[in-house]
C-alpha positions in Angstrom: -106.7 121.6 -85.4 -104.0 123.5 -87.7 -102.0 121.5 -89.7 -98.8 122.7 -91.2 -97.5 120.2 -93.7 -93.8 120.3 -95.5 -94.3 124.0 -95.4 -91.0 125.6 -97.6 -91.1 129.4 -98.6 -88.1 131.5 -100.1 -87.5 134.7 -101.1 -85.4 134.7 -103.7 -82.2 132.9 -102.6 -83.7 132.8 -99.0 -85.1 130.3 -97.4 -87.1 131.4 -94.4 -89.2 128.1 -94.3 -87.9 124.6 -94.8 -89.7 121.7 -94.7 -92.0 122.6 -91.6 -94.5 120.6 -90.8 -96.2 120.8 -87.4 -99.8 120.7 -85.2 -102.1 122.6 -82.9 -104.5 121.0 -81.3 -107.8 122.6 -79.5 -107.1 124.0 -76.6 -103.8 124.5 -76.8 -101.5 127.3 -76.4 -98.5 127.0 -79.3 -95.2 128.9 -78.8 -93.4 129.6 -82.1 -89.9 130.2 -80.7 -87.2 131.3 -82.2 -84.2 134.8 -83.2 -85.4 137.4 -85.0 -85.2 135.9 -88.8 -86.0 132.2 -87.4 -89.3 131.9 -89.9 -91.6 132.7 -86.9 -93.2 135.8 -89.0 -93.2 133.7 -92.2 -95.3 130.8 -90.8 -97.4 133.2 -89.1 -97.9 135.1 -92.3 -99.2 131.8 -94.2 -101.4 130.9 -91.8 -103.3 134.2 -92.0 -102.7 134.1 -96.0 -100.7 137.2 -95.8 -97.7 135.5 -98.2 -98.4 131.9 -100.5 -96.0 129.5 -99.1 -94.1 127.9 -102.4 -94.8 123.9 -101.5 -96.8 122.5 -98.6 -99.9 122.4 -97.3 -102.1 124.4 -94.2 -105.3 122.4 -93.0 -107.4 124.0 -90.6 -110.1 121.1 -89.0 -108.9 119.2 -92.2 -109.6 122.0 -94.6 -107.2 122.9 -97.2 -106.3 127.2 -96.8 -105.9 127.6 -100.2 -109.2 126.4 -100.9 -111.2 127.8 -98.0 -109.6 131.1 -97.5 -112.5 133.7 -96.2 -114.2 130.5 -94.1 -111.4 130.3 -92.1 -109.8 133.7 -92.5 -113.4 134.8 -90.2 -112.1 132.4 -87.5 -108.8 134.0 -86.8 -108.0 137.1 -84.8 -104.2 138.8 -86.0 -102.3 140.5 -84.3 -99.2 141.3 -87.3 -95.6 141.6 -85.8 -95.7 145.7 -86.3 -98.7 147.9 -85.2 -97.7 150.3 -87.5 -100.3 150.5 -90.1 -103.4 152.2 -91.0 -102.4 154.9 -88.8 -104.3 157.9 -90.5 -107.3 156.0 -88.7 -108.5 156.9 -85.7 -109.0 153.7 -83.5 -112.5 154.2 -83.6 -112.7 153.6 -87.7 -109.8 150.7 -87.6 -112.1 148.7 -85.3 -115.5 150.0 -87.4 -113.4 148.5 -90.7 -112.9 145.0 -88.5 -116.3 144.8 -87.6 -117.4 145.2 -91.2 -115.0 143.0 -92.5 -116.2 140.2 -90.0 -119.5 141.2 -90.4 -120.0 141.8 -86.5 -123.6 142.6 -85.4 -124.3 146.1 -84.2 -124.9 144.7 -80.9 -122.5 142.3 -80.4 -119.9 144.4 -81.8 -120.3 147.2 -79.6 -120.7 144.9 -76.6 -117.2 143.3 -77.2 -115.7 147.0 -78.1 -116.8 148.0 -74.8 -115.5 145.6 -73.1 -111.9 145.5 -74.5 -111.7 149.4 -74.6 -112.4 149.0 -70.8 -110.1 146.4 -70.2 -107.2 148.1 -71.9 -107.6 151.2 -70.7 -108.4 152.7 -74.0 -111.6 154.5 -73.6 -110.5 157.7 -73.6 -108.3 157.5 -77.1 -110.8 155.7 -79.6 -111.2 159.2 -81.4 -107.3 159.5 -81.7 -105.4 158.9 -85.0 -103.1 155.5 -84.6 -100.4 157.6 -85.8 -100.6 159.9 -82.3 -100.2 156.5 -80.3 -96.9 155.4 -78.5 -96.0 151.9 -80.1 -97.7 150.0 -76.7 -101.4 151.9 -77.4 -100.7 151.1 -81.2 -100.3 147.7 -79.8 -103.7 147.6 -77.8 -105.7 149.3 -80.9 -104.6 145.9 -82.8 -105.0 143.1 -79.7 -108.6 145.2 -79.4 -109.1 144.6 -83.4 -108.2 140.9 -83.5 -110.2 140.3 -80.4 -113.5 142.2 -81.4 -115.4 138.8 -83.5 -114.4 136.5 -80.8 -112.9 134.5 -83.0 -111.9 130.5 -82.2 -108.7 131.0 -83.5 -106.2 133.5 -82.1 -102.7 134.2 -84.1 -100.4 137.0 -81.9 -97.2 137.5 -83.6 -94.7 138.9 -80.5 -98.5 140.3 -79.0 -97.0 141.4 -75.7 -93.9 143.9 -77.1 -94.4 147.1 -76.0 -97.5 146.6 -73.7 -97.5 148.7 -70.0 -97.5 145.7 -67.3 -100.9 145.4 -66.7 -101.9 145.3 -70.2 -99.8 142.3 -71.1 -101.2 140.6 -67.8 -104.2 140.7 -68.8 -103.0 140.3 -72.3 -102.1 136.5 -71.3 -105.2 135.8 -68.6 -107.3 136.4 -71.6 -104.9 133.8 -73.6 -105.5 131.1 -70.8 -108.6 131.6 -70.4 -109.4 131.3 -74.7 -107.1 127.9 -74.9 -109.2 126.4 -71.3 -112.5 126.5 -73.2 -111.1 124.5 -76.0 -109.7 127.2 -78.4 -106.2 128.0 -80.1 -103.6 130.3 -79.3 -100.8 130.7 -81.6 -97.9 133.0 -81.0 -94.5 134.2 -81.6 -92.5 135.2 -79.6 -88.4 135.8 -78.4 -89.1 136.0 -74.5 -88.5 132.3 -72.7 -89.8 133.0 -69.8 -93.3 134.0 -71.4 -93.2 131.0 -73.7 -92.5 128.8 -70.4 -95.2 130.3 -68.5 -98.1 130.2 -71.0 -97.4 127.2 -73.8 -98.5 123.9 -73.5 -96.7 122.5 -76.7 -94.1 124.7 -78.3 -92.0 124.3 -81.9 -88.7 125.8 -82.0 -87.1 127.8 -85.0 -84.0 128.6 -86.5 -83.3 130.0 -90.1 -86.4 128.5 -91.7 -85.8 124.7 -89.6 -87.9 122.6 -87.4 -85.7 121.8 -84.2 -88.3 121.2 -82.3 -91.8 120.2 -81.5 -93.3 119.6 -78.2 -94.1 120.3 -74.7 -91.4 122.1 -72.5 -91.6 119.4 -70.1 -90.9 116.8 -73.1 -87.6 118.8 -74.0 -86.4 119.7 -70.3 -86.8 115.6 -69.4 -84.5 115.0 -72.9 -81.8 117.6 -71.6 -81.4 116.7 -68.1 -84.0 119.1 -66.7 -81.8 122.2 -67.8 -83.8 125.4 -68.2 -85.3 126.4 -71.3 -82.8 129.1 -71.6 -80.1 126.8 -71.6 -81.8 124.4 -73.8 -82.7 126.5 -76.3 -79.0 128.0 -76.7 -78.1 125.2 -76.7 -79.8 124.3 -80.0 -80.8 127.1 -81.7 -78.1 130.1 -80.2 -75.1 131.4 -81.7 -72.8 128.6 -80.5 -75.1 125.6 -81.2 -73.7 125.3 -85.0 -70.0 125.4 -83.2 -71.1 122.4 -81.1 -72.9 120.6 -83.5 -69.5 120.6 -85.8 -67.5 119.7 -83.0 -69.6 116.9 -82.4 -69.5 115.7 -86.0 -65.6 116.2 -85.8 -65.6 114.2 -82.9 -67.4 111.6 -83.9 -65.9 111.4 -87.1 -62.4 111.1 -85.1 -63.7 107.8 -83.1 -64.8 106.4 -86.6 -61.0 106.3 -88.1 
């Protein structure tokens, strides 16, 4: 289980997390929803101790982060929100460095190379530079590098931008397939219709706030079976501060 508990971080006079506290259980797959700038990257980032948060607290199974930090940074597959990194490796010597760093067996590392070269088609470019990929192969060098130990936990920030069709199919199969044998899948991600096809439980964000945490089916039943769309406009789109003012002023109104 993850644990986020009173979570804040700032930079500077920003606050990109307030106050969030949230679980994942096993088996679950856990949609971080939210605009561009709604914390999703920032929660992600703690998680994977990319960024300290300033107060709070991240258990994983109970265990404090910030005291167990290479335990469970060896149970977590990344995938960061931009592929656009180590590129003067070819994708042959990115995935080498992973397997080092997780300290894969010859054999089983190779085995699972294999396989996830041959899934996403990317057999023929594991001697290119990651530099001479378009953004979608950069994107299939990282999914193959947070995928290579197997790992129990998987964290995908916005996994599926820029992947060819079949790639992101089998992108989310794989996804299913992790959180059905008792795993967890965490990602971010901007796209409702993805979020209401794969998540069991799903937390919503906006500028740094917790506006929600639950399943889909637990917020469409509180909103009149609307879609998600219209739910989540509703509360966390560019109107929803409008409404919520109105409704104060409103309310206020009936009070006097």
């Amino acid at each position: 289980m993850i644990e986020f508990k009173h979570v804040s971080k700032s930079y500077g006079k920003t606050e990109a997390l307030k106050d969030v506290s949230f679980q994942i259980k096993p088996g679950e797959i856990f949609g971080l929803i939210g605009h561009n700038g709604a914390g999703k990257s920032t929660a992600i980032k703690s998680l994977v101790s990319i960024i300290e948060p300033n107060s709070g607290e991240i258990l994983i199974d109970g265990n404090p982060l910030h005291e167990n930090r290479m335990a469970i940074k060896k149970r977590i597959g990344y995938v960061p929100d931009s592929p656009d990194m180590f590129l003067k490796l070819t994708a042959t010597e990115y995935w080498s460095l992973l397997a080092s760093a997780y300290e894969l067996k010859e054999d089983l590392y190779q085995k699972n190379l294999h396989y996830l070269m041959k899934l996403f088609d990317m057999q023929e470019h594991k001697h290119s530079t990651i530099q001479s990929f378009s953004h979608g192969m950069r994107q299939k060098t990282f999914v193959i590098g947070a995928l290579l130990s197997d790992p129990d936990i998987w964290v995908l920030d916005e996994p599926l931008t820029g992947l060819d069709p079949q790639a992101a199919f089998d992108l989310k199969e794989m996804m299913k397939r992790h959180a059905e044998e008792g795993n967890i899948v965490l990602f971010s991600t901007h796209a409702l219709e993805i979020a209401q096809q794969l998540c069991n439980h799903i937390a919503i964000l906006k500028k740094g706030e917790l506006l929600y945490d639950g399943t889909i089916e637990e917020l469409k039943s509180l909103n009149e079976n609307q879609s998600l769309e219209s739910i989540y406009l509703k509360m966390a789109g560019r109107d929803a501060q409008d409404n919520v003012k109105s409704q104060g002023s409103s309310e206020g109104g009936e009070h006097q």
